[in-house]
N, C-alpha and C positions, 0 to 999 in steps of 0.2 A: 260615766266618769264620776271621780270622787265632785262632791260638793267644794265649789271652789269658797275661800272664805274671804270674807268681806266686811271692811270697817267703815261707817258715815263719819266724816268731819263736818260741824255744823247738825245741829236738830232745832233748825228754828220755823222759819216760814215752809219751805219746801223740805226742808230731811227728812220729817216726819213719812212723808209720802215714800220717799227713798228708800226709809229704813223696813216700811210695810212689807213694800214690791220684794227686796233682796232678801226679808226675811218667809214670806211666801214662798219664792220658787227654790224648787226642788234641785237647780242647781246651783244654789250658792248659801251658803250661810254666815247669815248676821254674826258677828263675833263680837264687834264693838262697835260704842258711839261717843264721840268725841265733839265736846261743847264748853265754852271759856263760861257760860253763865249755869249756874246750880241749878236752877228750873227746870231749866232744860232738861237737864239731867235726868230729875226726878220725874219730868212726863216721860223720858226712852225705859226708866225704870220701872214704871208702874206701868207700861206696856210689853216692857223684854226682861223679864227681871231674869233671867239667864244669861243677858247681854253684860259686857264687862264695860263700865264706864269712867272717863276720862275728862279732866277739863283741858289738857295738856296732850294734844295731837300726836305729838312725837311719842308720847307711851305707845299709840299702837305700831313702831317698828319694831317693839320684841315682840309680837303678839301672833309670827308665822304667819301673817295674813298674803294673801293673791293682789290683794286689789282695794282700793280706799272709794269711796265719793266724796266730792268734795264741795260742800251747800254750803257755803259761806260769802259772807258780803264778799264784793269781786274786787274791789282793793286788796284782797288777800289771796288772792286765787291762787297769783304767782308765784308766790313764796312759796304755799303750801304744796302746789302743786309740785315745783321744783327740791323740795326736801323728800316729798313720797317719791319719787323717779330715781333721787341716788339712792334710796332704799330699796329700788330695785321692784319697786311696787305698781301695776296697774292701774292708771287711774281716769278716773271717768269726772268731768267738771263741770258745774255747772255753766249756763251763759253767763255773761261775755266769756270764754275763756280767756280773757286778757285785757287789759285795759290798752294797753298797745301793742303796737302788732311786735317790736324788737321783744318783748317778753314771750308773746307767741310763739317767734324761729327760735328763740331757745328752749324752749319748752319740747319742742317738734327733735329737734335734734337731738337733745336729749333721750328723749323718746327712743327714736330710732336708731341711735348709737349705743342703746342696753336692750333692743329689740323686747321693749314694751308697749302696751296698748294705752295710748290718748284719746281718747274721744270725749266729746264736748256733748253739753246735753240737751239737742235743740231736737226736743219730742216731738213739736210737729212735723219732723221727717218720717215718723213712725205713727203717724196718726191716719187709718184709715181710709177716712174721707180726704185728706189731700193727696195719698199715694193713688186714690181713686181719679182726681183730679189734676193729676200729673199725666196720668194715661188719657184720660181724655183729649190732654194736648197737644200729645206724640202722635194721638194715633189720628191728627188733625180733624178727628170729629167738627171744632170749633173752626176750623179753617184756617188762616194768617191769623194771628195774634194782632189786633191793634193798639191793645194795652193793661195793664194790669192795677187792680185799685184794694187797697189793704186798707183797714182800720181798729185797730186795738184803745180801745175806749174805758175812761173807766172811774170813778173818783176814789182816787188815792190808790195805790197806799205811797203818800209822799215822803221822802228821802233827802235828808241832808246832805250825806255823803257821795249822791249820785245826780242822774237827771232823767228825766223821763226815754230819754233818747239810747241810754246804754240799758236802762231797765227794759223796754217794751219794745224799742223794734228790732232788738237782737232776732224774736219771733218770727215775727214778717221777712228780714232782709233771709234768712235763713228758709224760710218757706219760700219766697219769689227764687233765692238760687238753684233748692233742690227741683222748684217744677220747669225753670228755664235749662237747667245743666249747662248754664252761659254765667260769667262775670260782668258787674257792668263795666260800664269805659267811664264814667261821669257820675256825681252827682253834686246836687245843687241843696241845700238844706235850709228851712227858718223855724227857729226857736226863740221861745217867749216866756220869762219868768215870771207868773200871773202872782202867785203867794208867796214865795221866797226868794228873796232879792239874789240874781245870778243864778240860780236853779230850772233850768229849762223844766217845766211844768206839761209843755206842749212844744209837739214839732210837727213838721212838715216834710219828709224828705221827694224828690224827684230824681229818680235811679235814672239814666240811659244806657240803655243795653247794646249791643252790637247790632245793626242793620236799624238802629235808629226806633228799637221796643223801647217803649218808658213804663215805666211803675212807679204809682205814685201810695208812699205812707206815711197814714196819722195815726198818729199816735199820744195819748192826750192822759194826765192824771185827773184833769178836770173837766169831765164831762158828764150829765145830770144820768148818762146812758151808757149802759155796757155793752160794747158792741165789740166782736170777736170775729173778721168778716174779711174773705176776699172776693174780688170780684175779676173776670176775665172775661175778657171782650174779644171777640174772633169775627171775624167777617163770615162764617156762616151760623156760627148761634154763639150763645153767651153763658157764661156758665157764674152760680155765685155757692161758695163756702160757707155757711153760717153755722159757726163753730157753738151758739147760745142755742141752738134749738136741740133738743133732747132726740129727735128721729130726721129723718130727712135732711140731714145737711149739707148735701149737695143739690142743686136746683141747676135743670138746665134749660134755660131759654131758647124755645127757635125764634128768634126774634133777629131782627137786622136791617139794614138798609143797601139796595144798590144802588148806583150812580147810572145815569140813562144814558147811555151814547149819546154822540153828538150828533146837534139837530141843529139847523138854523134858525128857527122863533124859537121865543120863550116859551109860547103857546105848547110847544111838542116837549119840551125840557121836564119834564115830570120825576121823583122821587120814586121808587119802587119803593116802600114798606112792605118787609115779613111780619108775622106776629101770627106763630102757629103754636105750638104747643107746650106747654111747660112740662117737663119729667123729672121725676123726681126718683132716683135710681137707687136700690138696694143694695147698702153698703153693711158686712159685716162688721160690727164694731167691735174693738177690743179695745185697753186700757192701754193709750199710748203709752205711759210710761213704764209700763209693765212690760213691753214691747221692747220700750229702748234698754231695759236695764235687763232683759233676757240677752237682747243684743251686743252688750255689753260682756255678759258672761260666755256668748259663744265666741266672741273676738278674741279674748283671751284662750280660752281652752282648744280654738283652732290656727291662732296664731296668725288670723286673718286682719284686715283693716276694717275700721268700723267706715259705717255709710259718714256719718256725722261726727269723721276725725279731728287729729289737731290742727289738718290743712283745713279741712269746711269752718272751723273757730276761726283761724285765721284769717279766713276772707273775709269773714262776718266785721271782725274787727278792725280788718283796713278800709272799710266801707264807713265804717261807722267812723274814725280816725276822719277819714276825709269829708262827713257829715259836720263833723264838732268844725274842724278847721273854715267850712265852707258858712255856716254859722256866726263864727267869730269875721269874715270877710265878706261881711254883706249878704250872703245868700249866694254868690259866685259858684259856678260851676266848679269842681276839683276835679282833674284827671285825678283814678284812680291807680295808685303805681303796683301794679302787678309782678 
């Protein structure tokens, strides 16, 4: 197929990467990049100087383009997202896709009433070692699930505009849905604004899934340690994700405990402990985001739904909606409304 063509909105913290990937693969081509500060500019310049540059977004709908990305603070998502769509434009966004979920169904509707392609950019659906660890789940190697533990760690990069909570565990709630392929029913959340007065810095969430699974994530700007990590707990071995180590990032524990039939002394009442062998299993690694933004361009050219559409955004952000509210309420549980 011809090279589909392709414009970045945003070149600041993540576009750079975006602008690499679509400029790379063979089937899309970079055409433009679109950035409200000059700088910006001048690094997409001195790296694409074939690239046509913009500080003004909206220049690229004369520009024949397929499809936009859109790496910009997520206050802005909406809009832009929503102006590239009546343009009849493809677009692919970053996390959050929405700051609430009512911008979200219109974004989706939109979408699908000009039969274009939305998807949202939550790369670690497309990361290797977690689709490695999603199989391990299904295929009950781990046995019953008794629950799930995430932590994205990190000092800084702190934010005015945001809170650690729509920044960092967009990640997490997005990786726990793709490996559960379950919604939760509840969650309960606690935030703390350590440096900036009202700025959750740090949080806590407690997801409850269906049949009573819980998943617990931290997620933290201020932590002296970067940690990048899940962890899954099953009643016949234990499995952990460590997204920071450069080989081996899946580990899987035969380790566990059984419970002794009933006995009548305590004397006979004893614990079973496992603790047999750690494996450390050969995982091809490739460039998630390379991954996701191939993916991206075969949604489009097949006319397919992306894994990590504008419904999988939307979940992420009614979760998170009901995080902030449960927050602001004590830490109270929030049915989530589905």
């Amino acid at each position: 197929m011809d090279a589909l063509k392709v414009g970045i909105i945003g070149y600041g913290y993540w576009g750079p990467n975006l602008a690499r990937n679509f400029y790379e693969l063979p089937t899309s081509d970079l055409v433009a990049v679109a950035d409200r500060k000059e700088d910006q500019l001048k690094r997409a310049q001195s790296k694409y100087p074939q690239v046509k540059l913009t500080n003004d977004y909206q220049e690229l709908f004369k520009m024949g383009l397929d499809g936009v990305v859109i790496s910009t603070p997520p206050k802005t998502h909406f809009q832009i997202a929503k102006d590239c769509l009546l343009h009849d434009l493809h677009v692919l966004i970053e996390k959050p896709m929405t700051l609430n979920s009512r911008d979200g169904e219109e974004l989706i509707e939109l979408a699908e009433a000009r039969g274009l392609t939305l998807m949202v950019g939550h790369t670690f659906e497309y990361n290797s070692a977690v689709q490695a660890l999603k199989k391990y789940i299904e295929s009950r190697e781990l046995g019953d699930l008794y629950y799930l533990d995430t932590a994205r760690l990190n000092l800084g990069l702190f934010q005015r505009d945001s809170n650690v909570l729509w920044d960092l565990a967009p990640h997490d709630i997005s990786i726990l849905l793709y490996l559960l392929d379950k919604k939760p029913v509840s969650v309960s959340a606690q935030g703390m604004p350590c440096v900036i007065p009202g700025i959750y810095d740090v949080a806590y969430l407690n997801l409850i899934f269906p049949d009573n699974l819980t998943a617990y994530v931290h997620v933290s700007w201020l932590d002296p340690c970067k940690v990048r990590r899940v962890t899954v707990v099953g009643s016949k071995k234990m499995a952990v994700y460590n997204d920071m180590e450069s080989e081996g990032k899946i580990k899987l524990y035969d380790k566990g405990i059984d419970a002794p039939d009933y006995t009548n002394g305590f004397g006979e009442f004893q614990y079973n402990y496992r603790s047999g062998d750690i494996t450390i299993p050969n995982i091809h690694f490739a460039e998630p985001l390379r991954e996701e933004c191939m993916h991206f361009i075969d949604s489009i050219a097949n006319h397919t739904e992306p894994k990590s559409s504008g419904h999988s955004g939307l979940r992420v952000t009614k979760i998170l909606e009901a995080a902030q509210r449960s927050i602001a309420n004590g830490s109270m549980h929030e049915v989530i409304q589905w």
